[in-house]
C-alpha positions as CSV (number, residue, x, y, z in Angstrom):
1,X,18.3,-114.2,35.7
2,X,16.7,-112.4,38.9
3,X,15.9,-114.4,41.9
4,X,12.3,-114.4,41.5
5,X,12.7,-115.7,37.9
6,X,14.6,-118.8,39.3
7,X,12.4,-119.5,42.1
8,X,9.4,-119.0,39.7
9,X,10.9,-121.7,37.2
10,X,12.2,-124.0,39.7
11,X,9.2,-124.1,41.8
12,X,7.3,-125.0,38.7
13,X,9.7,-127.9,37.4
14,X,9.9,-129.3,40.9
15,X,5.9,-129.3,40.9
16,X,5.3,-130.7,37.6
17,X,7.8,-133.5,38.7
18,X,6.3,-134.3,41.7
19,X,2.7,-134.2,40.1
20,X,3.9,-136.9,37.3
21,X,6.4,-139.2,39.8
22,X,2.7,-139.0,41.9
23,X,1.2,-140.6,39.4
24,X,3.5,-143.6,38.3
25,X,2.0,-146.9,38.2
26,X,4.9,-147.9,40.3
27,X,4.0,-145.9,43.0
28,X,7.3,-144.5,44.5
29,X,8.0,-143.1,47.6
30,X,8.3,-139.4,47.7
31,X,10.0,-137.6,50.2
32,X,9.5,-133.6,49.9
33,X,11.0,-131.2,52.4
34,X,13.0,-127.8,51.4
35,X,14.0,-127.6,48.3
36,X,14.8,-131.4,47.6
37,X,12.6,-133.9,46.1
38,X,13.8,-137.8,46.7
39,X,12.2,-140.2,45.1
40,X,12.8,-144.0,45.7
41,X,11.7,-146.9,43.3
42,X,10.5,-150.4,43.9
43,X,13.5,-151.5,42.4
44,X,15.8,-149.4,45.4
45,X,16.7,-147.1,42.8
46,X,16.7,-143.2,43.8
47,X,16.8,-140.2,42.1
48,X,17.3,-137.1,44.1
49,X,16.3,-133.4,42.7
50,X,17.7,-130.3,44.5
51,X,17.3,-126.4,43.7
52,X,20.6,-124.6,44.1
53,X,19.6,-121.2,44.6
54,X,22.8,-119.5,44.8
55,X,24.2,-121.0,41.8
56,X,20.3,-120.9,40.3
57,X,20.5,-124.4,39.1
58,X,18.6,-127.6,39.7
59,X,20.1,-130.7,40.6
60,X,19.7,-134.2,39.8
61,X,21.3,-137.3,40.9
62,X,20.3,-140.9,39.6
63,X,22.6,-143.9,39.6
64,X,24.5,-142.5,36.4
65,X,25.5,-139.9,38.1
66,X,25.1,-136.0,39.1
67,X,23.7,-133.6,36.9
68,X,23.3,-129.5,37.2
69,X,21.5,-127.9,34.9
70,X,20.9,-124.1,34.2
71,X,18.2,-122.5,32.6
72,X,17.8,-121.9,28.9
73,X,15.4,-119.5,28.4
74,X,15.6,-120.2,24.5
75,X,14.7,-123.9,24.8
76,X,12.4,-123.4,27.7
77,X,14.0,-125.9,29.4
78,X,17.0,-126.6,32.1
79,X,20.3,-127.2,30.5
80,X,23.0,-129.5,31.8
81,X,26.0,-127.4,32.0
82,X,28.6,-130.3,30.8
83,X,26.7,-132.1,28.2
84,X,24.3,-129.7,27.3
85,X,21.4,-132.2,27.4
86,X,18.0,-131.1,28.3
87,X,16.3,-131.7,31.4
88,X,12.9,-132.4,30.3
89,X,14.6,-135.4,27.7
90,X,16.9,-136.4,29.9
91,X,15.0,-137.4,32.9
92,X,12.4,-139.8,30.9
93,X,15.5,-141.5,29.5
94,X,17.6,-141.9,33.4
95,X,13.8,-143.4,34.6
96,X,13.6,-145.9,32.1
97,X,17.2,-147.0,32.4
98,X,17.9,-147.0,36.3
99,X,13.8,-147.9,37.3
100,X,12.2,-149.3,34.4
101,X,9.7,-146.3,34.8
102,X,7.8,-145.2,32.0
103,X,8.2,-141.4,33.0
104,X,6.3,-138.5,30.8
105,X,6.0,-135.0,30.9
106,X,2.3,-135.3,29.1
């Protein structure tokens, strides 16, 4: 993938999240400042997204863990690189199970 490709999809993931964690009924606090969105739950729960530009992957740490994912240009989605899971089902399922957040991508 060429720089600009990553930066185009990563910028737009990390924009689309923010957007929907925005609008939550539970209101979390967002903290955004370069390249990392952290974003802490009533419940003291936080979930912490990074872009990885050299390794052109996106980050994600929750309470079950850390995640990298790498894009899959056939699924049109980011791909974790150990279980394959991705992104876009995974992180509705992590919310619901760490925050009790009803999390969607619609």
């Amino acid at each position: 993938m060429s720089d600009s490709n990553y930066f185009d999809l990563i910028e737009a993931t990390f924009e689309s999240v923010e957007l929907r964690l925005e609008a939550l009924p539970e209101d979390p606090d967002l903290a955004v400042a370069e390249g990392v969105i952290n974003a802490r739950f009533p419940n003291g729960v936080v979930f912490v997204f990074s872009r990885q530009p050299p390794t052109e992957q996106l980050w994600l740490a929750t309470p079950g863990g850390g995640f990298h994912y790498v894009w899959d240009a056939a699924a049109g989605d980011w791909r974790d690189t150990k279980t394959s899971d991705l992104f876009r089902a995974f992180l509705p399922e992590q919310l619901k199970q760490h925050a009790d957040v009803d999390f969607s991508w619609e």
